[in-house]
Steps between C-alpha positions, in 0.01 A plus 500: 500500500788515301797763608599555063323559226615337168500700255586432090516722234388352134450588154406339222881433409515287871617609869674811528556500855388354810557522902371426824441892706355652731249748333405533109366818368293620145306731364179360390244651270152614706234449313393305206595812214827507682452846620642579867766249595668425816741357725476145644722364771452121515651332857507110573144404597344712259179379385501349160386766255531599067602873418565624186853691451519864380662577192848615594431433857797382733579170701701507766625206751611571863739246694674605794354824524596622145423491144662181352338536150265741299417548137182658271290320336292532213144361659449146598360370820602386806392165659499553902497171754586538861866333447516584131509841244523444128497782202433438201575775257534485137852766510682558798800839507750661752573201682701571795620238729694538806706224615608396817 
């Protein structure tokens, strides 16, 4: 099992960021009408999954035992694997990025 996750960031524009951490976080829409979202915490090993993205939900990546990136995004999905996190979102806003 792998000890990172990878995780990228894209938009239709291209990449707009991309790490390897320890722990990725989103808010995902429940149900099919979107009503009722909630927090997912994706880990290395994860089983391999689809969830749709709420509107204005946030993304957040953990490294180290803090948050080395979040944003909102404006829908999407994310793509889980167990070494592997993509989103996908049409907008992304309020990047923060912590470095070092």
């Amino acid at each position: 099992m792998a000890e990172k996750l990878r995780f990228r960031l894209l938009t239709p524009e291209g990449e707009i960021f991309s790490c390897l951490c320890d722990a990725v976080n989103f808010t995902v829409k429940d149900n099919a009408s979107g009503e009722g979202g909630g927090s997912l915490g994706v880990l290395p090993g994860h089983l391999p999954a689809v969830a749709a993205l709420e509107e204005g939900g946030g993304v957040r990546c953990v490294a180290g035992g803090k948050t080395v990136f979040s944003c909102r995004v404006r829908g999407g999905f994310a793509r889980i694997g167990r070494e592997e996190v993509d989103i996908l979102a049409p907008e992304v806003r309020e990047i923060r990025r912590v470095e070092g």
